[in-house]
N, C-alpha and C positions, 0 to 999 in steps of 0.2 A: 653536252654530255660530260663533259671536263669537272665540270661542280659537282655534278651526281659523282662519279667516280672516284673523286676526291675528298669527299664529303659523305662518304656512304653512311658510316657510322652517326654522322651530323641528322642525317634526314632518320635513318636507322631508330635512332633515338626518340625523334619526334616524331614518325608514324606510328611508334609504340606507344607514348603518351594521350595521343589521340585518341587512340585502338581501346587503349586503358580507360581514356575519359568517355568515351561513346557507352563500353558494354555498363561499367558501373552504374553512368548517369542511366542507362536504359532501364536496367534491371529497378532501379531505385521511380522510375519515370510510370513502370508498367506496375509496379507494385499498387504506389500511390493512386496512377488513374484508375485503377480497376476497384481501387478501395472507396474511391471518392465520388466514383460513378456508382456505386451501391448505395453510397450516401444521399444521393441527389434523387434514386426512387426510392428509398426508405420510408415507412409507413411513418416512421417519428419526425414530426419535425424540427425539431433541433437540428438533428441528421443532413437534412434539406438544407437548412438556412448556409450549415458548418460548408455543406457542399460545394453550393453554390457562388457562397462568398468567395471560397479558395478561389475556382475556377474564376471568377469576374476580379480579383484582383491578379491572378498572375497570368492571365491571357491580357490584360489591359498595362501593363508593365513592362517598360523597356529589358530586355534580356543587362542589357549593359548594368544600367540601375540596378537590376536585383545583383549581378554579381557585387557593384559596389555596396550594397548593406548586408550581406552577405560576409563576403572576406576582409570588407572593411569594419561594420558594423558590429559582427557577433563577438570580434575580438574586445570587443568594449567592455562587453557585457561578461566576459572574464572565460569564454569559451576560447581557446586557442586550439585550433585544429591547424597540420600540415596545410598548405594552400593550394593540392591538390582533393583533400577531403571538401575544402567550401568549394571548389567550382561543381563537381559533382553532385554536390545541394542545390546548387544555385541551377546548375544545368535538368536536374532529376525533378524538382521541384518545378520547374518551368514546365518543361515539357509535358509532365504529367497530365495540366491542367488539356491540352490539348491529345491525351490520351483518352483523359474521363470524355470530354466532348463524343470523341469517337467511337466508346465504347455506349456511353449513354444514347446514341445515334442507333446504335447496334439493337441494344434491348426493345430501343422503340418498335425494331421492326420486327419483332416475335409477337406473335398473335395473344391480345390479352386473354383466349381463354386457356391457354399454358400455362398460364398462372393462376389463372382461377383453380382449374382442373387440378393441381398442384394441392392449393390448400385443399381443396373438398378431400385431396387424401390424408389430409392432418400436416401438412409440412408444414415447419414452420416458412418466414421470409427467407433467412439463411438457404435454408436447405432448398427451399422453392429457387431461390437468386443461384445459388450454386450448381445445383444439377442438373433443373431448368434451362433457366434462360441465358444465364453466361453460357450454356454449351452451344444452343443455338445461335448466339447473339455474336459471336466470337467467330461463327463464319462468314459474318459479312463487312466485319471491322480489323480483318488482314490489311487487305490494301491501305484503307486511310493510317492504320497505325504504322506501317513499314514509310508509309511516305513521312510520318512525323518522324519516325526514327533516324531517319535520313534528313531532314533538316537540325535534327537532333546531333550527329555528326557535323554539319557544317557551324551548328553554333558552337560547337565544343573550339573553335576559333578564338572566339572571345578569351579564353582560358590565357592566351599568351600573354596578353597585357597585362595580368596579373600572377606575373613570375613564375607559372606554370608551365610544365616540360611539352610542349604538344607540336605538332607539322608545322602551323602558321610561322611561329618565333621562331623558324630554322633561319627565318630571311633576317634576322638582327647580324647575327654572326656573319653569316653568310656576306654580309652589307659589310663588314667593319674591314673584312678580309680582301675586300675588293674586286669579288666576285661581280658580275650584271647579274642586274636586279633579275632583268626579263627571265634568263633561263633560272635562273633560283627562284623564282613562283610558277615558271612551268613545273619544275621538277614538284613543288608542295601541291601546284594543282593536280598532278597526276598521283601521287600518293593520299588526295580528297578522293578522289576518282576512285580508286580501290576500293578505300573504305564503303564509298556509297555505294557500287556498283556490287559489293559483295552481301549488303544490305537488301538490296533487290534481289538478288538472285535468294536468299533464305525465302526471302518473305515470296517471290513468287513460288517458289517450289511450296510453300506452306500453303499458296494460294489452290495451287493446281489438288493437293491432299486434299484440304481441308473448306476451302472458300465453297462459295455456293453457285451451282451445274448453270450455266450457262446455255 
């Protein structure tokens, strides 16, 4: 209990960064997938191709790797972003690809003549995909997206290694000062705990609203 008390402001700091790297990468995670899962049933196929590529190279790509060409890589190429902006690409970018999955899982399961029935009243794709089938599609891809977003929080881990303010890198300091290791990872696993735990409880309470009658 000694470490936590002593160190409040220590861990303090790092559950915010965390908190901070979760909601951005999320928001940046849910944009993309939903964008990139319209791509993949797009009538064009350019659309398709663009879609599918994303998803099959960054679900097949080590999270680690992407951060390294990422905060390594873009700075080459004369992009210099704070090195909390690139994890947040690297994290939103990642996850996304396992949001479109989820989401494109979704659409599948809305009855093709909604969409039929849709154009025969002049919509366009947009307007059919938007008011359509995302409203329906969107209640049964709760669960799978709240569980990515929660692994979504545990990757935002990664972020410490690359000089980023986040829970995990409380245990550097924490190490130097001569604290035990053991209760300094109790204490960062119980502030992961929070985080996730208050991840599930959004997403169930959205689930109980919104998700589909049991």
């Amino acid at each position: 209990m000694n470490v936590l008390l002593d160190n409040l402001s220590l861990y303090g700091r790092g559950l915010l960064g965390t908190v901070e790297l979760t909601v951005y990468a999320a928001l940046l995670a849910l944009a993309l997938g939903f964008l990139t899962a319209a791509f993949r049933v797009a009538p064009v196929r350019s659309l398709r191709v663009f879609g599918t590529a994303w998803v099959t190279v960054l679900r097949n790509t080590p999270l680690t790797l992407l951060f390294f060409a990422v905060l390594l890589g873009l700075p080459r190429f004369g992009l210099v972003l704070p090195f909390t902006v690139f994890a947040v690409l690297a994290l939103g970018c990642y996850t996304s690809a396992f949001i479109c999955e989820a989401v494109r899982a979704g659409i599948n399961t809305v009855p093709a003549g909604q969409g039929e029935a849709a154009r025969s009243l002049g919509m366009t794709f947009r307007q059919t995909l938007a008011l359509v089938v995302l409203p329906q599609a969107f209640r049964s891809v709760i669960p799978p997206i709240g569980s990515t977003l929660i692994a979504l929080a545990k990757n935002s881990a990664i972020a410490g290694s690359f000089s980023v303010v986040e829970l995990l890198g409380v245990y550097k300091p924490l190490n130097e000062m001569g604290y035990g290791i053991i209760w300094s990872f109790v204490w960062i696993a119980v502030g992961y705990l929070l985080v996730t735990l208050t991840i599930s409880a959004l997403f169930n309470a959205l689930e109980k609203r919104y998700g589909v009658a049991r």
